[in-house]
C-alpha positions in Angstrom: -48.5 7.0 -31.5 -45.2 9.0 -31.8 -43.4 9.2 -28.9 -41.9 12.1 -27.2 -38.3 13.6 -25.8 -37.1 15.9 -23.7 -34.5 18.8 -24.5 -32.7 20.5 -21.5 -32.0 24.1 -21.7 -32.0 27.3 -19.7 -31.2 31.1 -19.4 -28.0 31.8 -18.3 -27.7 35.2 -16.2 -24.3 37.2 -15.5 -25.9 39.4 -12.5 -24.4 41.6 -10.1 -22.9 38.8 -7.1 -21.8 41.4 -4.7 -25.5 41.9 -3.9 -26.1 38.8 -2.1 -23.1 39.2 0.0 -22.8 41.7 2.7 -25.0 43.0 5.6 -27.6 43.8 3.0 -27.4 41.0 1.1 -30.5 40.1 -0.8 -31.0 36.4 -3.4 -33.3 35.9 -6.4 -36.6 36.3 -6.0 -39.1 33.0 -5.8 -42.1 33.5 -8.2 -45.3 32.9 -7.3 -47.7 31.0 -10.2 -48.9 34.3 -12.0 -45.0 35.4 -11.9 -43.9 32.5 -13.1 -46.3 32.3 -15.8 -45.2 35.4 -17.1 -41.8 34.7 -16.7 -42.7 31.7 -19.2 -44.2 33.3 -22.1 -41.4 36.1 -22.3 -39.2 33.1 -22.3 -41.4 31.1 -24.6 -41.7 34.4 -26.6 -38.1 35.1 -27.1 -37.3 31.0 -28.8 -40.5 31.3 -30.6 -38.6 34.1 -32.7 -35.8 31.9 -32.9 -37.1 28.6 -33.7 -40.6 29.1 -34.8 -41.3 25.6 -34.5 -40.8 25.5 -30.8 -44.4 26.4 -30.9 -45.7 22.7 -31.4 -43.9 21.8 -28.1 -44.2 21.9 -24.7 -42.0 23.9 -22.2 -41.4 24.2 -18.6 -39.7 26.2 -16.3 -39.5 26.6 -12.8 -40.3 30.3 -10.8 -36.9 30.4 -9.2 -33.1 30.8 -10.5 -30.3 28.6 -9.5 -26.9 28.7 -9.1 -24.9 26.2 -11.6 -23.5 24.2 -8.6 -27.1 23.0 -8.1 -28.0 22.5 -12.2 -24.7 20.6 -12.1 -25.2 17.4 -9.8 -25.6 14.2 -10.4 -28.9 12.9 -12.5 -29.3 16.6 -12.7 -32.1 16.6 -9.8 -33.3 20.0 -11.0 -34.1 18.9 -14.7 -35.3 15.6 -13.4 -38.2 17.3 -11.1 -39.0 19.0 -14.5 -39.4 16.3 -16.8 -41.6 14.9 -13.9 -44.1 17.9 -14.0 -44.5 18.0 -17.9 -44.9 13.9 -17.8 -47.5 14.8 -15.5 -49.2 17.6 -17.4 -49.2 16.2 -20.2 -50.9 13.0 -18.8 -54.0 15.0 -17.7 -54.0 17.8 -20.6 -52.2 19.2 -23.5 -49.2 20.9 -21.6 -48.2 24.0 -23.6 -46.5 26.1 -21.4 -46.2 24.8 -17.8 -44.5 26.7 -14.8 -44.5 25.9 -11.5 -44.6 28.8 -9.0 -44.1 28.6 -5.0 -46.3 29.1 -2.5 -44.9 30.9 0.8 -41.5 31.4 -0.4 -41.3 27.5 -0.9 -41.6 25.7 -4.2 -43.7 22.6 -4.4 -41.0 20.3 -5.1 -38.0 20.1 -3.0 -36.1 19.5 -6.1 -36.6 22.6 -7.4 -36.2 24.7 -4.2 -32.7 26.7 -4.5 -30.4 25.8 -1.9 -29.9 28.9 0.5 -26.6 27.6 1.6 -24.9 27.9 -1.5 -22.8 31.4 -1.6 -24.3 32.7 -4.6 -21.8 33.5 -7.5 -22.8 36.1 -10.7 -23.9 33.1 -13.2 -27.6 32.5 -12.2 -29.5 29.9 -14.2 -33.0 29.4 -15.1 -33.8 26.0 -16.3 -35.9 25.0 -19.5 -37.4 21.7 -20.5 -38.6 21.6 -24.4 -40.8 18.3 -24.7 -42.4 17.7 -28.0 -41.7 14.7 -30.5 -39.0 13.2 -31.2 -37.9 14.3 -34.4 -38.8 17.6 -33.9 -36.9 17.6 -30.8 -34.2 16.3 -31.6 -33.8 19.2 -35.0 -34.4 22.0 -32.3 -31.8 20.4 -29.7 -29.2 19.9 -32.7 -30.1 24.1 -34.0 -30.0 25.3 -30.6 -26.3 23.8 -29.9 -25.3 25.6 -33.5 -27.3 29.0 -33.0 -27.5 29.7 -29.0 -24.1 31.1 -28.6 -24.5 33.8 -31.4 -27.9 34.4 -31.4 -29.2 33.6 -27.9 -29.7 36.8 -26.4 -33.0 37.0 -24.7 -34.2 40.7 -25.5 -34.4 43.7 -23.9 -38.4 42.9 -23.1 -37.5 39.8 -21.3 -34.7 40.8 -19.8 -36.4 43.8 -17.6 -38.8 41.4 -16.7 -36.4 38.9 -15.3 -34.9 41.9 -13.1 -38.0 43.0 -12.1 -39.6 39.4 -11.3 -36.1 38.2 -9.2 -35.3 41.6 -8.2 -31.8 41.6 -9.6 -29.6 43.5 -11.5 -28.5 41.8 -15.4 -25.5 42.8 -16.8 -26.0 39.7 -19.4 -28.4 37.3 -20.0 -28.7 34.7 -23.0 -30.1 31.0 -23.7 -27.9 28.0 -23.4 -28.3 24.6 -23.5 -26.9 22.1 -21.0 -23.9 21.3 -23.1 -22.8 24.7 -23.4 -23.0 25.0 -20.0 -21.0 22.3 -19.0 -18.4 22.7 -21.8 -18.1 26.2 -20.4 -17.6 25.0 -16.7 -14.7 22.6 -17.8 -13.2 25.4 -19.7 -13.0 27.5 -16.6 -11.3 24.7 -14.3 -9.1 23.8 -17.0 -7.4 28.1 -17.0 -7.5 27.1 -13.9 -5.4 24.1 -13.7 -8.4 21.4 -12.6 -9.3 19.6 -15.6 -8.7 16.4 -13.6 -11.4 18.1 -11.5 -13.6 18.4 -14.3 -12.8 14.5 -15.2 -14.5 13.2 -11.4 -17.2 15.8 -12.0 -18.5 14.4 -15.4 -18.3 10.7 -14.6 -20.5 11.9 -11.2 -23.0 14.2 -13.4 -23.3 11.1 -16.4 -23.0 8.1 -13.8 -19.8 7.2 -15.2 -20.1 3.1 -14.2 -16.2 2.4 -14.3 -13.8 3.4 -11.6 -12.0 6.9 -13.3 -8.7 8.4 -11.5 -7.1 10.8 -11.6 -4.3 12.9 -10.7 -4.2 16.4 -9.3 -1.2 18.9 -9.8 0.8 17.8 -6.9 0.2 14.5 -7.0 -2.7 13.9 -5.5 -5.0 10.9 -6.6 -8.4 10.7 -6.4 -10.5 7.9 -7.6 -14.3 7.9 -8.7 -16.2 4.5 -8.1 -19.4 3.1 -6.4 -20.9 6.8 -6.8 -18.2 8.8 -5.2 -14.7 10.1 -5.1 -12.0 8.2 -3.3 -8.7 10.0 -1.9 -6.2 9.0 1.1 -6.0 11.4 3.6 -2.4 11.8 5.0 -1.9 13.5 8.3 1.0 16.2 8.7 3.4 13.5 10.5 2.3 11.0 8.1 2.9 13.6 4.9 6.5 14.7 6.3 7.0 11.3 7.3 6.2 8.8 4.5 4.3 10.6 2.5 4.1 13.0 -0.3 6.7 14.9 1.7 8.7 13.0 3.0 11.4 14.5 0.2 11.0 18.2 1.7 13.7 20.0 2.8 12.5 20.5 6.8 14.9 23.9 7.0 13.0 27.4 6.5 9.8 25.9 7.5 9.6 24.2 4.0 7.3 21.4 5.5 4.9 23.6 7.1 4.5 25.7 3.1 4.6 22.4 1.5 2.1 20.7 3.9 -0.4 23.7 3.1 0.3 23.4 -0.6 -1.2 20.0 -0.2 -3.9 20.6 2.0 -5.0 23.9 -0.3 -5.4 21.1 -3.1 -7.2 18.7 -0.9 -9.8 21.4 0.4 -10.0 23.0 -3.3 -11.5 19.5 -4.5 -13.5 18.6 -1.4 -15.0 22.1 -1.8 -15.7 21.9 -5.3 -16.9 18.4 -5.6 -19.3 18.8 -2.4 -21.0 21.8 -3.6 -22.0 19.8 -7.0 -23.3 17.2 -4.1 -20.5 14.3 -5.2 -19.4 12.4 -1.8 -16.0 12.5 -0.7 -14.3 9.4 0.6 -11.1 9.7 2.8 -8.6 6.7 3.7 -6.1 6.4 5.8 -2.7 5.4 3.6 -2.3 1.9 5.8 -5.7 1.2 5.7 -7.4 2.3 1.9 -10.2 0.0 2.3 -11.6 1.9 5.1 -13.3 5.5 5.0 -13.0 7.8 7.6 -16.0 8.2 9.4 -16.8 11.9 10.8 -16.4 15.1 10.3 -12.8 15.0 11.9 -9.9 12.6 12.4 -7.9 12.3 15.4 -4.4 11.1 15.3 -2.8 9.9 18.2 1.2 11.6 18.4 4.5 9.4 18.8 5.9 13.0 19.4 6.4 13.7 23.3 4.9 16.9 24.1 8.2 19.8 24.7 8.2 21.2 28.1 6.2 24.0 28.7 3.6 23.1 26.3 0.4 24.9 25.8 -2.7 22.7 26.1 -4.1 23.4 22.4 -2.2 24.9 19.9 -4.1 25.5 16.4 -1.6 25.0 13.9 -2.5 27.4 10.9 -1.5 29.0 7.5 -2.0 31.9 5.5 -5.9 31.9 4.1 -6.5 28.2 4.5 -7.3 29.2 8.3 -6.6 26.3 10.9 -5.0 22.9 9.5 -5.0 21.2 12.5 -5.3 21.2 16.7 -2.6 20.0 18.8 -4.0 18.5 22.0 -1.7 17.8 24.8 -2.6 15.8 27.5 0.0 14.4 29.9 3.1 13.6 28.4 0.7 12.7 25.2 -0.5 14.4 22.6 -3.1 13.9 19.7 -3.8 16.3 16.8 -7.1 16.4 15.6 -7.9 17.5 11.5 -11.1 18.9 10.0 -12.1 17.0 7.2 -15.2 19.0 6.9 -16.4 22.9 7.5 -18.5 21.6 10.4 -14.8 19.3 11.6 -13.2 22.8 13.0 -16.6 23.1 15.6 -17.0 20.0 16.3 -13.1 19.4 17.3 -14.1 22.7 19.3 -16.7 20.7 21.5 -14.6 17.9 22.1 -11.7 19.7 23.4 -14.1 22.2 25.8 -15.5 18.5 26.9 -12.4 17.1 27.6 -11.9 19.0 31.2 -8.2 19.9 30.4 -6.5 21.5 33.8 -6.2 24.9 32.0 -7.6 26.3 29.5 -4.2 27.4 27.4 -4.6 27.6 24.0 -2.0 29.6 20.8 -2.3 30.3 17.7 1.0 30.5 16.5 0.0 31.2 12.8 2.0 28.6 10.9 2.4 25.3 11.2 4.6 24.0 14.0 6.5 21.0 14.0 10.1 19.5 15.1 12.7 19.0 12.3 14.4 15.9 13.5 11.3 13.9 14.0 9.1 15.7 11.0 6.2 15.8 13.1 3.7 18.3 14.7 4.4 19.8 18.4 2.7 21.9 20.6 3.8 25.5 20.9 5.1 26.2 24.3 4.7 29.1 26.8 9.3 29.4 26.1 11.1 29.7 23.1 11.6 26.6 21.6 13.2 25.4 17.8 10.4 24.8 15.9 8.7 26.2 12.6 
């Protein structure tokens, strides 16, 4: 009994993006089981004219399109669900062409349901399992990497009937397999200056069993091992301080442009790697075999608090948005850092809960901090020396 293989492929769609932003913003279509069954033989169609003997194979696709941050994760979950439903099929009957359609606006498998909370960009994917044996597999798989970028155009045909099924607009739309599509995604972070970036995502997406690290462009170093990525987390007075910063001029508010030159970097990779699902690890510099727990660090100040200082003072810059909160309490302070989207509400709470005697709070719009001691202070109600 010959046995059989999987091939991953998919159709990947340029649309128009700026229709699911906005007040009227609108995503992709899920199609029901009739939709995605003709969705399937266009599909099917279109690579049957291309590789005739495709037709001795099984194939199947899902009713829904996904953005390539949720094709690109680890043990690529999407592709996995898949191979599950044609091992399945093909257990009971001869699978030919197998899609699986949602019921409800919810698809059957939770794998395969595309994650609303990812802000949809103009590359939309549709995945593809061809399953089939393995030497004929294994021949399409090798002609599909040499003919899909020049002759992978879907057609017209299938093409109007992707826009009418999803309800979207296609301004491009042509078969790919997986390794064009991530050869293409580490292109586009290496014009962009994160091929190190790329590096952490590959050894997440191929289980890369060896610790890998590697250095951003300022410096930075993060570390993949034990099925995440590793980085220490340095705190403004511990940046200006001892840090990577510790060699910046503090005159012209140099610390505060340098200090958001690091954190742009930081938030770049957490961003990036936490949309493709890999786990992000901080650590304190004097304690790197401890992670930070929470969504939010708070870091007790040796700096006294100036006189007249405002209660909470959000230290910000440019588009990064708020950096960090300046609590004063006393003669104390403690500034409190995000170190996640949901950090800057949950800081929020804690400071509404923690009965302050009035409710001052500035936003000063850079970063403020005292040159002699290289360390964050509160704005204050008087003019004071700071940056």
């Amino acid at each position: 009994m010959k046995s059989n293989k999987t091939y991953r492929v998919m159709v990947a769609i340029e649309t128009d993006a700026t229709q699911y932003h906005g007040p009227h913003a609108t995503r992709p279509r899920l199609l029901d089981k009739n939709g995605a069954d003709q969705m399937l033989a266009h599909l099917a169609a279109d690579l049957s004219a291309l590789f005739p003997g495709i037709r001795q194979c099984n194939l199947v696709a899902p009713g829904a399109m996904f953005d390539q941050t949720q094709i690109l994760r680890q043990g690529y979950p999407v592709y996995a669900a898949l191979e599950q439903v044609i091992n399945q099929s093909r257990s009971r009957v001869e699978a030919g062409l197998v899609s699986v359609g949602s019921s409800d606006k919810k698809m059957p498998v939770d794998e395969l349901q595309p994650d609303d909370d990812i802000p949809l960009g103009l590359l939309q994917l549709i995945p593809l399992v061809i399953d089939g044996p393995a030497e004929r597999v294994d021949k399409l798989g090798m002609a599909m990497e040499q003919r899909f970028m020049e002759e992978g155009q879907v057609s017209a045909h299938t093409a109007k009937g992707l826009e009418s099924a999803f309800g979207i607009s296609i301004n491009h739309a042509r078969f790919m397999t997986l390794t064009d599509l991530n050869a293409m995604f580490r292109l586009q972070l290496e014009h962009f200056g994160f091929l190190p970036l790329w590096e952490l995502l590959d050894a997440s997406l191929n289980g890369h069993p060896e610790p890998l690290q590697v250095t951003a462009g300022n410096g930075q170093v993060f570390q993949w091992k034990d099925g995440a990525v590793h980085t220490r987390f340095e705190t403004f007075d511990f940046w200006a301080g001892s840090g990577d910063g510790k060699s910046t001029d503090t005159s012209r508010g140099r610390l505060a442009g340098g200090y958001a030159d690091w954190t742009r970097i930081m938030r770049q990779y957490l961003t990036t790697l936490s949309a493709h699902g890999v786990p992000v690890r901080f650590h304190l510099p004097e304690r790197p075999d401890q992670c930070l727990e929470g969504t939010y660090f708070a870091e007790p100040s040796k700096q006294k608090p100036p006189a007249f200082a405002v209660e909470v003072t959000e230290h910000s810059f440019s588009e990064l948005g708020t950096i960090c909160i300046t609590v004063v309490s006393g003669d104390g302070q403690a500034n409190y850092y995000p170190l996640a989207p949901q950090g800057l509400m949950d800081i929020h709470a804690v400071i509404r809960n923690a009965a302050l005697e009035s409710p001052t709070v500035a936003f000063p719009g850079t970063i403020l901090y005292d040159e002699p001691g290289r360390a964050l202070i509160a704005d204050t109600d008087r003019p004071q020396n700071v940056h």
